[in-house]
N, C-alpha and C positions, 0 to 999 in steps of 0.2 A: 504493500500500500504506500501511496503517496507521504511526503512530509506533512504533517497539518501545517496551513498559515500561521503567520506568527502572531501568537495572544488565540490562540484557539487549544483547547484543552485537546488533547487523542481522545476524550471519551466523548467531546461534543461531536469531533468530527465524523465518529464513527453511528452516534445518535444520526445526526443529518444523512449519512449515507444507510441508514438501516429504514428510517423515514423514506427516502429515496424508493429505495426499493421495494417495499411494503405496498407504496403507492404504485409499483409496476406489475406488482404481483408477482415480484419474487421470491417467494418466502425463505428458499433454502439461505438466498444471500442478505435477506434482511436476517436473519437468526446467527448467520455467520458473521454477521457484522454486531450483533449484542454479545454475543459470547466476546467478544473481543471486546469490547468496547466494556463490557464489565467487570474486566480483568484490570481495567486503566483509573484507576480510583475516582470512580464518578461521583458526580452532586448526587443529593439526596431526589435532587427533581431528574436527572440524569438515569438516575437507578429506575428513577419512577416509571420513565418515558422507556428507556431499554425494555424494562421486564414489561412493559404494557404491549410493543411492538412484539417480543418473543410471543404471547399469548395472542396476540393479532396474526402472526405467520402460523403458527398450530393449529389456529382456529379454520386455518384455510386449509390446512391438510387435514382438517376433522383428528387432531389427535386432542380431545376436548379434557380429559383428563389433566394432559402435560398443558394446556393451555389455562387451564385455572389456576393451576398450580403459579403462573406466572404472573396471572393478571392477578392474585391475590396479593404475592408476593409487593406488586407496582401499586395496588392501591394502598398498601401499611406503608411505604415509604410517599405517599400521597397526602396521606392522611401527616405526612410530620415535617414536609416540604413547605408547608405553608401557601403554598401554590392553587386556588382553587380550580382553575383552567383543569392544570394538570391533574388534578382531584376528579374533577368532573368527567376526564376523558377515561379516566381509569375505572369510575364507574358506566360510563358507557359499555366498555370492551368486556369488563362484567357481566352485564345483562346481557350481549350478545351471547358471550359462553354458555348463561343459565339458560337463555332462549335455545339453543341448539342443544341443549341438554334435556329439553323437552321439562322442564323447569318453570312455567311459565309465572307463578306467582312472583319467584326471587327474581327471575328478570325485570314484570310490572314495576317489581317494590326498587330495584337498583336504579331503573328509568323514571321511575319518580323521583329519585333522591337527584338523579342526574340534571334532572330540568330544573329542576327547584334553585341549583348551582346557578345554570345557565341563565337562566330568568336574571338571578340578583347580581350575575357580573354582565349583563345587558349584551350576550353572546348569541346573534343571531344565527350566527352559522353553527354552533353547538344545537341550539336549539333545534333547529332543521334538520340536523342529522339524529340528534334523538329521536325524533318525529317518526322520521323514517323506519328506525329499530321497530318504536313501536307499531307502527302500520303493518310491519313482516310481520311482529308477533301475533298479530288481526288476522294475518293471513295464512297462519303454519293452522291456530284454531279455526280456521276454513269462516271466518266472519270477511271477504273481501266489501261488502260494500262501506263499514267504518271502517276498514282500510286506505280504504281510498278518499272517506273526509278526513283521516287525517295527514293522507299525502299531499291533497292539495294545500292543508297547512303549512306542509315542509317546502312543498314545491313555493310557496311567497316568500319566505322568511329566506329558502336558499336562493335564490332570484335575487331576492333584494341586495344581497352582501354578495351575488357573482360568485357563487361557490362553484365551478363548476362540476368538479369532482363528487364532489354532494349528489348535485343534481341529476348527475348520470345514475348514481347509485338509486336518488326516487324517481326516476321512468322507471327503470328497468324493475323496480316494485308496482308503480303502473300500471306497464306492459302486463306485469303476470298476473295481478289483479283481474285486467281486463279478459284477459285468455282464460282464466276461471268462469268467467263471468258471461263467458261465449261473445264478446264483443270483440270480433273480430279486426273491425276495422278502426274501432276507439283502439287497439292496443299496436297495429300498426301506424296510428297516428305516435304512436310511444317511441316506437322505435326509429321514425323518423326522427328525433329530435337527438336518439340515444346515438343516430348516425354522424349530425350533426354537432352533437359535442365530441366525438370519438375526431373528425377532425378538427376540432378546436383548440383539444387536450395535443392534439399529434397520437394517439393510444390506440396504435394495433392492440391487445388487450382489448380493449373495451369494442371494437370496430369486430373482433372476432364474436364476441359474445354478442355484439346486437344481431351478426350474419346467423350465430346459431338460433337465437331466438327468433327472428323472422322465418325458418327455418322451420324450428316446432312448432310454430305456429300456423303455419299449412298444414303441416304433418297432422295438430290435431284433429282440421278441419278435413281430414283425408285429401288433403290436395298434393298428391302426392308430385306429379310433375313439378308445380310451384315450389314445393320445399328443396327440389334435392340443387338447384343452384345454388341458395345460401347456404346449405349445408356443407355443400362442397367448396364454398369460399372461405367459413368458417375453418372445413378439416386444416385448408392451404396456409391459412392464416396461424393455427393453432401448431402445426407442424413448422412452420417458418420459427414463432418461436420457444420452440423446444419445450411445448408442454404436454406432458405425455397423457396427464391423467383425462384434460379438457377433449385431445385430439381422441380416444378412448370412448369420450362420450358422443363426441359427434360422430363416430364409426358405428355406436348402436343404433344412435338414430336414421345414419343413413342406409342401414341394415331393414329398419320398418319401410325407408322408403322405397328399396328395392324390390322387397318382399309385396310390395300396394302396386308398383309397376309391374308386378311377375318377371323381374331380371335375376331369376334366383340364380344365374352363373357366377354374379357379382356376389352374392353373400359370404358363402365361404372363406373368401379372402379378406374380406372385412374381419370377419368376425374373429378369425386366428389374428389377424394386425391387433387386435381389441383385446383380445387376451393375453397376447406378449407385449402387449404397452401398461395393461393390468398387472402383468408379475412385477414391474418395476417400479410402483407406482405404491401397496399396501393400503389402500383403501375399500374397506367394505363396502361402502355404498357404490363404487365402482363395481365393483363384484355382484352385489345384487343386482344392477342393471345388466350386467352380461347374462346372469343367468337367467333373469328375466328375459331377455331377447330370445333365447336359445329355448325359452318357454314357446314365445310366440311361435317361433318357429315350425315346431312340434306340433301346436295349434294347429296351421295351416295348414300341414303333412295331413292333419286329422288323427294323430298322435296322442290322445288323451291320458294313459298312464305316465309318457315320458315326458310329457307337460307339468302334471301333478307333480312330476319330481324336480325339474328344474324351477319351479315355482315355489316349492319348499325350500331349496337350498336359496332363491332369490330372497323368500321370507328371514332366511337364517341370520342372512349378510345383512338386510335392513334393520333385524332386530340390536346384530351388534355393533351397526353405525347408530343406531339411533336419529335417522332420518325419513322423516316424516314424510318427504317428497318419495322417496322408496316407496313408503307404505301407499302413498297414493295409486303411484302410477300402477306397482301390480295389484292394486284393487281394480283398476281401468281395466285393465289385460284381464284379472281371472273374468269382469262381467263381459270381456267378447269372449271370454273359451267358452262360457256357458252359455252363452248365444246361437255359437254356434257348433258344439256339442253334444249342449244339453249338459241333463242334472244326471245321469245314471252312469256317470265315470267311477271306477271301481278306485277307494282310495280319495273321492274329493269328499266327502263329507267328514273323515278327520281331518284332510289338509284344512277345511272352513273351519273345523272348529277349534284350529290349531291356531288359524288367524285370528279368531273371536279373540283368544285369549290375548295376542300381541296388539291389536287394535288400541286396548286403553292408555296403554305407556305414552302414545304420542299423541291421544286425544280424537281420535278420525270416530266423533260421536255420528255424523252421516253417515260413513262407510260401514259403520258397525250395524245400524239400522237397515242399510240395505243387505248386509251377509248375513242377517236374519234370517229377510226374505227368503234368501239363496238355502239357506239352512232348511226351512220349510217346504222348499221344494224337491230336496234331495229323497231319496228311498230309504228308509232308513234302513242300516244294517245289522240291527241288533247287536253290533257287536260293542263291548265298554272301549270309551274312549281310550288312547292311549297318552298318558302322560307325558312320556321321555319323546316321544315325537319331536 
C-alpha cells in the first residue's frame, strides 16, 4: 500500500479506502482493509467506523453471525466516541443485521433509536436511509404497500440532500415493491431512474443489478424473450467484474429463461457454470436457488419424485441462510409443480409439511395460509409424519 499523506493517520487512510470499497461492493477488500487498519492504533470513532464496515462487508456475504459480532463490537466503541453521526450509523448496520436475521422486533427497536439520533443532529441523508431499512423491513413481512409510503419519504429527504447513492438503494426497494405488487410498469418506471443514477455514480455494480432486475422482471411476467437481453447484459457485466456469486444468480435465472423458450440445449451448461461459480463462493442461499432450478427442471421433464427432492434440499439451504427471498420464491415454484402435477406426488405431502414447519422462522404468514390449502388437497397417507426430515 501507498505512503498515507502527510498528517493523515495509517488507520484513517485505510478507514477511507475500506469506505471506498464497501461502496463498490467489495467486500473481500473493504475487510482486508479493516483488518489492517485495526492493527494501526485507531480512534475510538476509527474503531467504531472499521468494525461497523467489517459487519457491512459480512453482511453482504450473509455470514450474519460474524457480522454482528462486529457491528456490536462498533456500536460499544460508538456508544464512548462521543460521536453521535457515528452512533447513529452503527445503529443503522445493527438493525440491518437483526433484519436479515429475520429479527424483526430488535431491528424496528434499533431503527427507532437510529432516527430518533438522526432527527436531533438534523441528518437528512441519515434519515432517508433509515427510511429505507425500514421500508425492506415492510417488505421481507410481505406489507409492500406501507412500504412504499415510507419510500416515498426517503425518496424527498434523499432528493433533497442529492444522496445519490441512497437513492439508488430506495428504487431499487421500489422497483421490488412494485414487482410484488404486479405493477409492472410503475417498477420499470424504477428502474429507469436506477439506470440513470448507475450512470451518474459511473457504477457498473449498480448498472448490472438494474440489467438483472429488468431482467426478472419479464421473467416474472413470463416474458421470456424480453428478459433474456438484460439478463444476459447483467451475466456480461457481473462477469467483467469478477463477481462470482451475482454472475451465479443470473445463470439461474437465465436457466428459467431458456427452459420458457424451450432452448433446453442451452441449460446444461448454465447450470454446471452455476455450480462451479457456487463451490467458490459458500453461500446457502446461493445453493438453494441452484437446487431450486434443478427443481424446476425436473418439473418440466414431469419428474415429480426428483422434484420433491431437489426442493427439499433447496428448502434445506434456505433454512440455513435464513432468507426469506429463498422461502419465497420456492413457495412460487412448488405452487407451479402442483399446477401442473397435481397433488398425488408420492413424498409431497411430508415435503409440505416439512415446509409448514420452516414457514414461521421468517414470517411468510400468506404463504403458510396458502400451503394449507395445498395441504388439504393432498391424499393423505396415513403414514406419521416424519421428524428428522
Amino acid at each position: 500500500m501507498s505512503k498515507p499523506p502527510s498528517g493523515v493517520s495509517e488507520s484513517a487512510r485505510l478507514l477511507a479506502e475500506a469506505c471506498k470499497y464497501l461502496g463498490k461492493g467489495k467486500s473481500e477488500d473493504a475487510l482486508r482493509c479493516v483488518v489492517q487498519g485495526l492493527k494501526h492504533a485507531p480512534t475510538t470513532v476509527e474503531s467504531a467506523e472499521l468494525n461497523r464496515i467489517a459487519g457491512e462487508a459480512l453482511l453482504n456475504r450473509s455470514q450474519l453471525s460474524e457480522a454482528f459480532d462486529y457491528v456490536t463490537i462498533a456500536r460499544r466503541y460508538a456508544l464512548t466516541c462521543g460521536d453521535s453521526e457515528v452512533l447513529c450509523k452503527s445503529i443503522l448496520t445493527l438493525g440491518r443485521v437483526y433484519g436479515r436475521m429475520n429479527r424483526y422486533a430488535l431491528a424496528d427497536k434499533a431503527w427507532s433509536e437510529a432516527l430518533i439520533l438522526a432527527n436531533i443532529n438534523g441528518d437528512v441523508r441519515l434519515q432517508g436511509r433509515i427510511l429505507v431499512n425500514r421500508a425492506a423491513l415492510n417488505q421481507r413481512r410481505g406489507d409492500h404497500s406501507q412500504a412504499l409510503a415510507i419510500l416515498d419519504d426517503a425518496r424527498k429527504r434523499l432528493e433533497k440532500v442529492g444522496d445519490l447513492r441512497g437513492l439508488a438503494g430506495c428504487y431499487e426497494c421500489i422497483a421490488s415493491s412494485y414487482m410484488e405488487k404486479d405493477e409492472p410498469k410503475l417498477a420499470m418506471q424504477s428502474f429507469e431512474k436506477l439506470e440513470e443514477l448507475a450512470r451518474q455514480l459511473d457504477d457498473k455494480r449498480l448498472d448490472a443489478i438494474t440489467q438483472f432486475r429488468r431482467g426478472a422482471l419479464h421473467l416474472k411476467q413470463d416474458e421470456f424473450a424480453e428478459a433474456l437481453e438484460p439478463l444476459e447484459e447483467a451475466y456480461r457485466l457481473f462477469k467483467r467484474l469478477g463477481d462470482r456469486k451475482n454472475r451465479a444468480i443470473v445463470l439461474c435465472n437465465l436457466i428459467r429463461v431458456y427452459i420458457g423458450l424451450k432452448q433446453l440445449d442451452k441449460v446444461g451448461a448454465c447450470l454446471r457454470e452455476a455450480v462451479g461459480l457456487a463451490k467458490g463462493v459458500d453461500s446457502a442461499s446461493l445453493m438453494s436457488m441452484i437446487q431450486k432450478i434443478r427443481g424446476e427442471m425436473a418439473v418440466y421433464e414431469g419428474a415429480g419424485d426428483r422434484a420433491i427432492r431437489y426442493f427439499t434440499e433447496a428448502l434445506s439451504y434456505a433454512e440455513k441462510a435464513g432468507d426469506v427471498e429463498r422461502f419465497r420464491s420456492l413457495h412460487e415454484r412448488l405452487g407451479k409443480m402442483v399446477e401442473k402435477l397435481g397433488f398425488e406426488l408420492p413424498g409431497l405431502e411430508r415435503f409440505l409439511k416439512r415446509a409448514r414447519r420452516a414457514y414461521p422462522s421468517v414470517g411468510l404468514e400468506n404463504e403458510l395460509a396458502e400451503l394449507d390449502e395445498w395441504l388439504k388437497q393432498v391424499p393423505s397417507s396415513g403414514v406419521e409424519e416424519d421428524k428428522n426430515i
